[in-house]
C-alpha positions as CSV (number, residue, x, y, z in Angstrom):
1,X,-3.7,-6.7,-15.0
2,X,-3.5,-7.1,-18.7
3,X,-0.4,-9.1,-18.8
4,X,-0.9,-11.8,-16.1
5,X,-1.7,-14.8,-18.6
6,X,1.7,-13.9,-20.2
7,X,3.8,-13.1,-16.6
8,X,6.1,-16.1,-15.6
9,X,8.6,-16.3,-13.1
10,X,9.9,-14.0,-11.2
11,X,7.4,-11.6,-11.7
12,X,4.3,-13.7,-11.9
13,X,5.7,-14.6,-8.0
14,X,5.4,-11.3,-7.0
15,X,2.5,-10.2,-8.5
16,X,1.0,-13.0,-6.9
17,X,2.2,-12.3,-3.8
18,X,1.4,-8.7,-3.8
19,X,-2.7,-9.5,-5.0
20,X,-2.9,-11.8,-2.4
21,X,-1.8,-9.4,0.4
22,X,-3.9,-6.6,-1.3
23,X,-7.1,-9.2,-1.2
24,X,-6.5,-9.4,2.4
25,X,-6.4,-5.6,3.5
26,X,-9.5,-5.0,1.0
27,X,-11.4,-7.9,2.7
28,X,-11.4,-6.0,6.3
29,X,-13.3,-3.6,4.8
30,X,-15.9,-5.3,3.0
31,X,-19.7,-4.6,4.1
32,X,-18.7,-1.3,6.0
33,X,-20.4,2.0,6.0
34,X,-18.2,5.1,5.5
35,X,-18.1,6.2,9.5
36,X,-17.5,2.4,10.3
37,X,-14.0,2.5,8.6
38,X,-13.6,6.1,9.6
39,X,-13.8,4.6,13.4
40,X,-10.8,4.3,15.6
41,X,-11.3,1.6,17.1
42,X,-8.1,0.6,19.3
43,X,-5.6,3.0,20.9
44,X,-4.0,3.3,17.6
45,X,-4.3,6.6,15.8
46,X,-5.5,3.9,12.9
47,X,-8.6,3.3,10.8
48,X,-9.4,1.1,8.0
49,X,-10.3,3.6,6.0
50,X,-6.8,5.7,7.0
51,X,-5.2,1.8,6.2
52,X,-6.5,1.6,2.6
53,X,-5.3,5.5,2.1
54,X,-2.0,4.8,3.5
55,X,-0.9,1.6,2.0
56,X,-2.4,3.1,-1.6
57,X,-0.2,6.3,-0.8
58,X,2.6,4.1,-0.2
59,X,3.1,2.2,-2.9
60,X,2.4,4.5,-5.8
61,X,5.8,6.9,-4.0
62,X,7.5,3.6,-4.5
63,X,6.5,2.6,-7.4
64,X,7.1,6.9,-8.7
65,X,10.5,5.9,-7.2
66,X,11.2,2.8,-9.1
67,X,10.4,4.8,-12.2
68,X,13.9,7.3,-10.5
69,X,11.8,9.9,-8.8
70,X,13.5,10.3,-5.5
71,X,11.3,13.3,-4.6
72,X,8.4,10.9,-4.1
73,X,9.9,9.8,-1.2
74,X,9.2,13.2,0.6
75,X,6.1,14.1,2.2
76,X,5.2,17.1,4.7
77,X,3.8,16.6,7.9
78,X,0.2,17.4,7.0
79,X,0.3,14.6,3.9
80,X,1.7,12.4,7.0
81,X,-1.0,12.7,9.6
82,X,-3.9,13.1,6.8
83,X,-2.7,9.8,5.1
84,X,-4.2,7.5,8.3
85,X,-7.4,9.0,8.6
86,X,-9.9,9.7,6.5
87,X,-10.5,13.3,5.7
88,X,-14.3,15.1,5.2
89,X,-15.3,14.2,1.7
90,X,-13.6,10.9,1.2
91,X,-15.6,7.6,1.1
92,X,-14.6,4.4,1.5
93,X,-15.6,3.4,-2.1
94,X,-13.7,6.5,-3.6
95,X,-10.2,5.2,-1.2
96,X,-10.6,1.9,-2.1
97,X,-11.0,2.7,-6.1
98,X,-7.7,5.1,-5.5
99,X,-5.9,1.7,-4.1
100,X,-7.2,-0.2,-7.2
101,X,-5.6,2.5,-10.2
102,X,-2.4,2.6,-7.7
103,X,-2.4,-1.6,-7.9
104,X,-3.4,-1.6,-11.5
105,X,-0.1,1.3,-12.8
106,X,1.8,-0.8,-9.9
107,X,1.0,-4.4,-11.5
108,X,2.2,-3.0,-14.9
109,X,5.3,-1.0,-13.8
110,X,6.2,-4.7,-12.1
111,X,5.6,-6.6,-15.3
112,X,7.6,-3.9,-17.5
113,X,10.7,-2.5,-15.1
114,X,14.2,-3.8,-15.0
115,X,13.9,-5.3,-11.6
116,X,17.6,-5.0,-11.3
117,X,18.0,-0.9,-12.0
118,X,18.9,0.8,-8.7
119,X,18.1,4.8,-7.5
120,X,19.7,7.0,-5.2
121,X,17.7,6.6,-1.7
122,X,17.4,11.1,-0.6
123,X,18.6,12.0,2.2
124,X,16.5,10.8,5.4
125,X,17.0,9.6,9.5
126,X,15.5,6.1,8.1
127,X,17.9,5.7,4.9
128,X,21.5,4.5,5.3
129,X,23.5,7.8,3.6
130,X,24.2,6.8,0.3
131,X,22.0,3.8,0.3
132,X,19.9,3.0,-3.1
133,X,17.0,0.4,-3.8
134,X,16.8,-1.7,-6.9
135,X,13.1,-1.8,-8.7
136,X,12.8,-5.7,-7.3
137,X,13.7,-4.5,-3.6
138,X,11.3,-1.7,-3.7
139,X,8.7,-4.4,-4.8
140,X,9.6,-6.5,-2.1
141,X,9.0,-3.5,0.6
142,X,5.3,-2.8,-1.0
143,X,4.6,-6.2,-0.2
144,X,5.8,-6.2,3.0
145,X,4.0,-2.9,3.3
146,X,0.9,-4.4,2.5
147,X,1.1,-7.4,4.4
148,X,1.8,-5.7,7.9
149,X,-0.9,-3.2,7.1
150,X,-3.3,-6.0,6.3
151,X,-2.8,-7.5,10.1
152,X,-3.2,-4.0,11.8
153,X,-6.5,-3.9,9.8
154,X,-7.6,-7.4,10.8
155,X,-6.7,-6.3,14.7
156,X,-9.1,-3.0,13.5
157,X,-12.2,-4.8,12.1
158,X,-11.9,-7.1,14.6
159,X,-12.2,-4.7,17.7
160,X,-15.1,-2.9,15.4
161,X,-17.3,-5.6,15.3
162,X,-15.5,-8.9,15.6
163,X,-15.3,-10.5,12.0
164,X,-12.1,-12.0,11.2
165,X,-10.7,-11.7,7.7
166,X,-7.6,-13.5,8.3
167,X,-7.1,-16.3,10.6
């Protein structure tokens, strides 16, 4: 990120916060081959590979939302199911360099956005009716996001072949 040596506060906390649970999703994935992080590898419909996709996915219709784009909130059922897995053609290398643009517009957006502007939440089963998110909150759930995603990949590489990347 270009403006981390001049980030204080607030912001520099969650930035912070965000690149350290980023660093520990991208770590379960280090040293694999393409099929390894295509592998299912518990009864979970996951794969690291389908992780890094997901999570990436994730927070840039978040972050297209902070900016007041409530359509990136919708997605059709193929984008759903596609999102975990990895689809013919796409490498680990290519995913992983799709997370690092979204974290790299995402870092910026965070260091530039009124953390206090609110948008309309669309219609959905999992929104409150009428609910809306400020920027900071929407931060706050890419994080968390990212963290939970990061444990379902350690629980992952684990069961492939036993390393560890957190605890």
């Amino acid at each position: 990120m270009t403006h981390n040596d001049t980030i204080t506060g607030e912001r520099a906390d969650l930035l912070e916060t965000l690149a350290a649970h980023r660093a520990f999703l991208k770590g379960t994935v280090e040293g694999l081959t393409d099929e390894q992080a295509a592998m299912r590898t518990t009864v979970s419909e996951l794969c690291l590979g389908g992780l890094i996709k997901h999570v990436a996915g994730v927070e840039a219709r978040w972050m297209r939302f902070a900016l007041g784009d409530p359509d990136a909130m919708t997605m059709n059922e193929a984008d759903w199911t596609g999102q975990f897995r990895m689809l013919e053609g796409e490498t680990l290398q290519s995913l992983l360099a799709a997370y690092d643009e979204v974290a790299r517009t995402t870092d910026e957006l965070v260091a530039t956005l009124d953390l206090d502007v609110s948008h309309p939440l669309p219609p959905a089963p999992w929104f409150e009716p009428g609910a809306s998110r400020s920027v900071r909150r929407v931060v706050l759930h890419v994080i968390a996001e990212t963290s939970q995603h990061a444990g379902h990949a350690d629980i992952i590489r684990e069961s492939l072949d036993g390393a560890k990347s957190m605890g």
